[in-house]
C-alpha positions as CSV (number, residue, x, y, z in Angstrom):
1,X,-55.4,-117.7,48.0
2,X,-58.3,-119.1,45.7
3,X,-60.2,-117.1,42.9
4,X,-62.8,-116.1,44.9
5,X,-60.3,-115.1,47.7
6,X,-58.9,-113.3,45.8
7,X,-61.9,-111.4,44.4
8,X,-63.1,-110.5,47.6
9,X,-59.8,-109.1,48.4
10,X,-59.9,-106.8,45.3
11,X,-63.2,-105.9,46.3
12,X,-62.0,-104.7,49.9
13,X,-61.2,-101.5,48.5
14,X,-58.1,-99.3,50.3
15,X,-58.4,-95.9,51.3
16,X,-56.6,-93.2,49.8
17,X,-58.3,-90.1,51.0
18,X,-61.6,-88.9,52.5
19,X,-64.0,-90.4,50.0
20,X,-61.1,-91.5,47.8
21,X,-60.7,-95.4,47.4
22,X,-58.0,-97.3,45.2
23,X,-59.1,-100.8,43.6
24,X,-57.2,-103.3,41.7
25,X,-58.2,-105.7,38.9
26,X,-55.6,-108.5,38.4
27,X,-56.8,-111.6,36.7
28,X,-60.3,-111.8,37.8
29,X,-60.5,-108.5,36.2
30,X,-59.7,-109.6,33.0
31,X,-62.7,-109.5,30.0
32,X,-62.8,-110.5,26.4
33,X,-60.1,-109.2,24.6
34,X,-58.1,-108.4,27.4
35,X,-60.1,-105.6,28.6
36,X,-60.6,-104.4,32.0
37,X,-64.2,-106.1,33.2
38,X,-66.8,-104.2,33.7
39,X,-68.7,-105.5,36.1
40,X,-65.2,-105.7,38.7
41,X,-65.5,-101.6,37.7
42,X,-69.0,-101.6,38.5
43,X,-68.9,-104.0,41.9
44,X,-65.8,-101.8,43.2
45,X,-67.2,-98.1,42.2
46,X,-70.6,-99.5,44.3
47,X,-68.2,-101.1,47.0
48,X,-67.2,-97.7,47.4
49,X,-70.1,-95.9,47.9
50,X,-71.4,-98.3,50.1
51,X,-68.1,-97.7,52.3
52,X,-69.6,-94.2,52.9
53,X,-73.3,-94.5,53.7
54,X,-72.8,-95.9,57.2
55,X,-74.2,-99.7,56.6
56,X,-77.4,-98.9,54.5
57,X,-78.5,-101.4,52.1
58,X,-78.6,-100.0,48.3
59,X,-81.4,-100.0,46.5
60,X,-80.4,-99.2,43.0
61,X,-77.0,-98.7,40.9
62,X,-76.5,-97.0,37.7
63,X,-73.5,-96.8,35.6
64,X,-71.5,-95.6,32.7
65,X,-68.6,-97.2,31.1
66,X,-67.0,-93.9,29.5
67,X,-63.6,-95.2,28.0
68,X,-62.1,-99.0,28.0
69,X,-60.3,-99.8,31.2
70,X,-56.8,-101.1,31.3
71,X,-56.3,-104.4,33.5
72,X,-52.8,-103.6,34.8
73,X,-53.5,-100.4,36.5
74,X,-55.1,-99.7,39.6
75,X,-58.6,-97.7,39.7
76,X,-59.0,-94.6,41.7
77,X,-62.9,-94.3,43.1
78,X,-63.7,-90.7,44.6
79,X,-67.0,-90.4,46.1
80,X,-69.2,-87.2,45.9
81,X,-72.1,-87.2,48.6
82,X,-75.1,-86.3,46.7
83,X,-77.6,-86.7,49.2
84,X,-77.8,-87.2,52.6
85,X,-81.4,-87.6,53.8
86,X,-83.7,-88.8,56.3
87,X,-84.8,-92.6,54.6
88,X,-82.5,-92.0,51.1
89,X,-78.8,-91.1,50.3
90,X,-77.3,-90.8,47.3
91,X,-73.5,-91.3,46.2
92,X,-71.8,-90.2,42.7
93,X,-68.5,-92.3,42.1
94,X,-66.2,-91.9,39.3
95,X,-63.4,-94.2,38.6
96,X,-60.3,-92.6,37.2
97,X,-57.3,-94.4,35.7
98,X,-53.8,-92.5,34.4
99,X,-56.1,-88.9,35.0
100,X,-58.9,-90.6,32.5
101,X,-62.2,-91.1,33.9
102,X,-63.1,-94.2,32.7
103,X,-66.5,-95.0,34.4
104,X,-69.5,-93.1,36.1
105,X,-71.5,-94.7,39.0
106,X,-75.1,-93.1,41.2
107,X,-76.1,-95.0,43.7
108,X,-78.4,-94.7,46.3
109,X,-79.3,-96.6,49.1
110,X,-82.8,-96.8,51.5
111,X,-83.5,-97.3,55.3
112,X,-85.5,-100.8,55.2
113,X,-89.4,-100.2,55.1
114,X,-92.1,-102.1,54.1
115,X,-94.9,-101.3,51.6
116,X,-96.8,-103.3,48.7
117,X,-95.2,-105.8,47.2
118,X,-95.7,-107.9,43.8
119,X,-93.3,-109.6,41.3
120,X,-93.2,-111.7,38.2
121,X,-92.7,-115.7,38.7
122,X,-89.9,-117.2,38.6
123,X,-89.6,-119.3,35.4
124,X,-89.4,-123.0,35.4
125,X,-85.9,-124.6,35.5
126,X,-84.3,-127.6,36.1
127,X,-82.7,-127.4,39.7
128,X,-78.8,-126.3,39.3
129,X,-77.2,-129.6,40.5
130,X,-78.6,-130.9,37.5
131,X,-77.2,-128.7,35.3
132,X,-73.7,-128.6,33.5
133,X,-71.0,-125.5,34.3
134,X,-70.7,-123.3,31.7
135,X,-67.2,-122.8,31.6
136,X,-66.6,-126.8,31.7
137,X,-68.9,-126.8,29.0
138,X,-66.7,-124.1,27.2
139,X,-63.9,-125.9,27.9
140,X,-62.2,-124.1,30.3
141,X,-59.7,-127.1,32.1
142,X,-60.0,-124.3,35.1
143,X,-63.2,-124.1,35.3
144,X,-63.5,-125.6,38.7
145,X,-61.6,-123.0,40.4
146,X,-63.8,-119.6,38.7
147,X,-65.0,-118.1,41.9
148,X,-68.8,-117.8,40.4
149,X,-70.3,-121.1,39.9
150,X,-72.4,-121.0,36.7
151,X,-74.7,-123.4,35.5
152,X,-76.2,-123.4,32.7
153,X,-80.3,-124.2,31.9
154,X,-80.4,-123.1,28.5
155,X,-78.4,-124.0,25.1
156,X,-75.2,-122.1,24.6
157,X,-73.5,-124.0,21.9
158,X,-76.2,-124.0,19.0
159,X,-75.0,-122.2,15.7
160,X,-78.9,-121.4,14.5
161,X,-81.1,-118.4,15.9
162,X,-82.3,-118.7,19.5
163,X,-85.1,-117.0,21.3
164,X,-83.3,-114.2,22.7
165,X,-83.8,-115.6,26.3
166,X,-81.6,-117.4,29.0
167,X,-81.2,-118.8,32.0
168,X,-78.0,-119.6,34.6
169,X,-77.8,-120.4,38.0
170,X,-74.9,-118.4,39.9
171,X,-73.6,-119.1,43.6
172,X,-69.9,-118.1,44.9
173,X,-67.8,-121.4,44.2
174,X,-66.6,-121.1,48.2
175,X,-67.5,-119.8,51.5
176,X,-68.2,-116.1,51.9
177,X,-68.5,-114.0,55.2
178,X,-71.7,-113.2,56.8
179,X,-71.6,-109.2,55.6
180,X,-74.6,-108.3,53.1
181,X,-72.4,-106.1,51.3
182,X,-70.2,-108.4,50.3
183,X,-73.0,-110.4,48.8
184,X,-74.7,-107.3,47.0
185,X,-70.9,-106.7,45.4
186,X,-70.7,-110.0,44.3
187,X,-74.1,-109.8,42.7
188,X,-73.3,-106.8,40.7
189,X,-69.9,-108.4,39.4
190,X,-71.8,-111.4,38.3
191,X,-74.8,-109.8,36.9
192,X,-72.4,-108.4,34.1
193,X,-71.0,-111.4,32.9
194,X,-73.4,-113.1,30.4
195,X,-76.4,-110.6,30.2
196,X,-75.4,-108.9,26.8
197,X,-75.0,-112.5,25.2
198,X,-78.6,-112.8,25.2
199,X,-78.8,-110.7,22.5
200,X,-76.5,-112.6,20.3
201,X,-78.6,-115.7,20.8
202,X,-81.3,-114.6,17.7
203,X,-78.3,-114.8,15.4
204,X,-77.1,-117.4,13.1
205,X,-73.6,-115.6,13.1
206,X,-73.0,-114.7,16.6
207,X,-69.8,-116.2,16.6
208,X,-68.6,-112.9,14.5
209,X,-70.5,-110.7,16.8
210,X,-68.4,-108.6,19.6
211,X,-69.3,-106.3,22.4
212,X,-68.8,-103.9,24.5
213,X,-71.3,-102.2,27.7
214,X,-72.0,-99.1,27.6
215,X,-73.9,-99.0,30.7
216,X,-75.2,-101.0,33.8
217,X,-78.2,-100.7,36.3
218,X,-79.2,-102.8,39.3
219,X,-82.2,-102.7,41.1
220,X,-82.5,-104.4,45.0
221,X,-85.5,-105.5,45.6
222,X,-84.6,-107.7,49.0
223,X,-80.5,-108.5,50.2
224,X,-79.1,-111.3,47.9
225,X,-77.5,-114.2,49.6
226,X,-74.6,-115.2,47.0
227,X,-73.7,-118.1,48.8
228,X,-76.8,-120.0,47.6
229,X,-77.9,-120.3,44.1
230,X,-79.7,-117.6,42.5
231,X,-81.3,-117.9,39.1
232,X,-80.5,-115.5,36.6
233,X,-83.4,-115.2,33.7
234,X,-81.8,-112.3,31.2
235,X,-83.7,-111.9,27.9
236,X,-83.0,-108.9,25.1
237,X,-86.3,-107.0,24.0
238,X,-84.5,-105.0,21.5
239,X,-81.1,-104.9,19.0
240,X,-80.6,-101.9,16.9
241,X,-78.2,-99.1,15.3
242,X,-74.9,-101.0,16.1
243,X,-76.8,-101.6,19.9
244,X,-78.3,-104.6,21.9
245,X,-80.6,-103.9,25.4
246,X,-80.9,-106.8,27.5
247,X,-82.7,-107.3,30.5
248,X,-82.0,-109.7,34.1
249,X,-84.6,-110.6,36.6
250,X,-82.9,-112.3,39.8
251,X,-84.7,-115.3,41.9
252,X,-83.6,-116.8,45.1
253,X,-84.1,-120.5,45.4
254,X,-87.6,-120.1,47.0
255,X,-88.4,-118.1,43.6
256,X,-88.6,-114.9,45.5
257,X,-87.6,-111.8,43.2
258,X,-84.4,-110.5,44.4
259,X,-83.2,-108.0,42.1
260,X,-83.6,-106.8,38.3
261,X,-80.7,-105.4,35.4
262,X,-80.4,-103.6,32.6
263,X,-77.7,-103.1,30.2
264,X,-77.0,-101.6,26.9
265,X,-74.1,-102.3,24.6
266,X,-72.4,-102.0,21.4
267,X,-72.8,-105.5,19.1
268,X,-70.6,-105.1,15.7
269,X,-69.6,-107.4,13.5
270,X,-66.2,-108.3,13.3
């Protein structure tokens, strides 16, 4: 079983009860310092709810990291029905861990209708076979067997201050099955993984900087298709009082506006 295998199979949540799912982290689980990573606690909690609202697409996720997660312990996710009504329901998950609730999930999900539409353009990048990995370019001798391909189109490995702005191209590094779920999961565990480091970017000493998220919010606009590239333009408006907001804005290929992020976290200095 490959990375990504194996990802999808920690996603595939078991039951435990009515409502009540049980998710594991493992490697793939494994953030900076050795934490649990947030956005496998996110992806799962939202696996979960989805596993209750009868195949409707979400719309929008929002989340709370309440207490660090520990990679070697499972991840209990019990789901409170909210709201069950005619276009809209609504799901509260909390994911518990050694009878500490360590994280805080809504989401709510929306019978497909059309209305207006409109949407910022996608910015101008260079196409992502032309662009370098970012964990080759880190380093990493692994880096061909991550199950998210990440390339990079802007600078990562400058020491001076940066616009607070960046841009990767993400696809699944492997074949994924035809469920739209699946691809909305994997879209919430990737959008986790570099959006806070765009606001380390205006500083000359982000190499002392650490962090940790204190929240996470994901907004559908149309189904993702994570088996194609997607660019990822994340930018950080704002750093203040020990905090750093950043923003995501999801493209598809075609430069059609897929879905947008948020996320606030502690920056200190170490």
């Amino acid at each position: 079983m490959n990375r990504l295998e194996r990802l999808l199979h920690r996603l595939n949540l078991s039951p435990v009860a009515d409502d009540v799912f049980a998710g594991s982290a493992g490697a793939g689980g494994i953030g900076s310092a050795g934490r649990l990573f947030g956005g496998l606690v996110v992806a799962q909690a939202f696996m979960a709810a989805a596993r209750t609202v009868d195949g409707l697409p979400a719309h929008s996720l929002h989340g709370y990291f309440l207490r660090p997660g520990r990679a070697n312990l499972d991840i209990e996710y019990r789901v409170t029905r909210t709201k069950d009504g005619r276009n809209f329901r609504a799901r509260e998950v909390s994911g518990w861990q050694s009878d500490q609730r360590i994280f805080q999930l809504i989401a709510s999900f929306q019978e497909a209708e059309s209305g207006v539409e409109h949407a910022d353009p996608m910015p101008a990048t260079a196409p992502p076979e032309t662009l370098p990995n970012r964990d080759q370019l880190r380093g990493r001798s692994d880096w061909a067997s991550q199950p998210i391909d990440v390339r990079m189109a802007t600078a990562i490995t400058a020491t001076e201050p940066l616009p607070p702005d960046q841009r990767v191209w993400l696809r699944a590094n492997g074949p994924l099955p035809n469920d739209p779920l699946v691809h909305a999961a994997l879209l919430v565990y990737a959008s986790d993984r570099s959006l806070l480091d765009t606001a380390f970017r205006p500083h000359a000493d982000r190499g002392r900087l650490e962090s940790a998220s204190l929240d996470h919010a994901v907004w559908f606009h149309r189904p993702p298709r994570f088996d194609d590239w997607l660019l990822y333009a994340t930018s950080s408006p704002a750093a203040a009082g020990g905090r750093g907001l950043a923003y995501g804005a999801v493209y598809d290929r075609a430069g059609t506006r897929i879905a947008s992020v948020a996320q606030e976290g502690v920056i200190r200095v170490r």
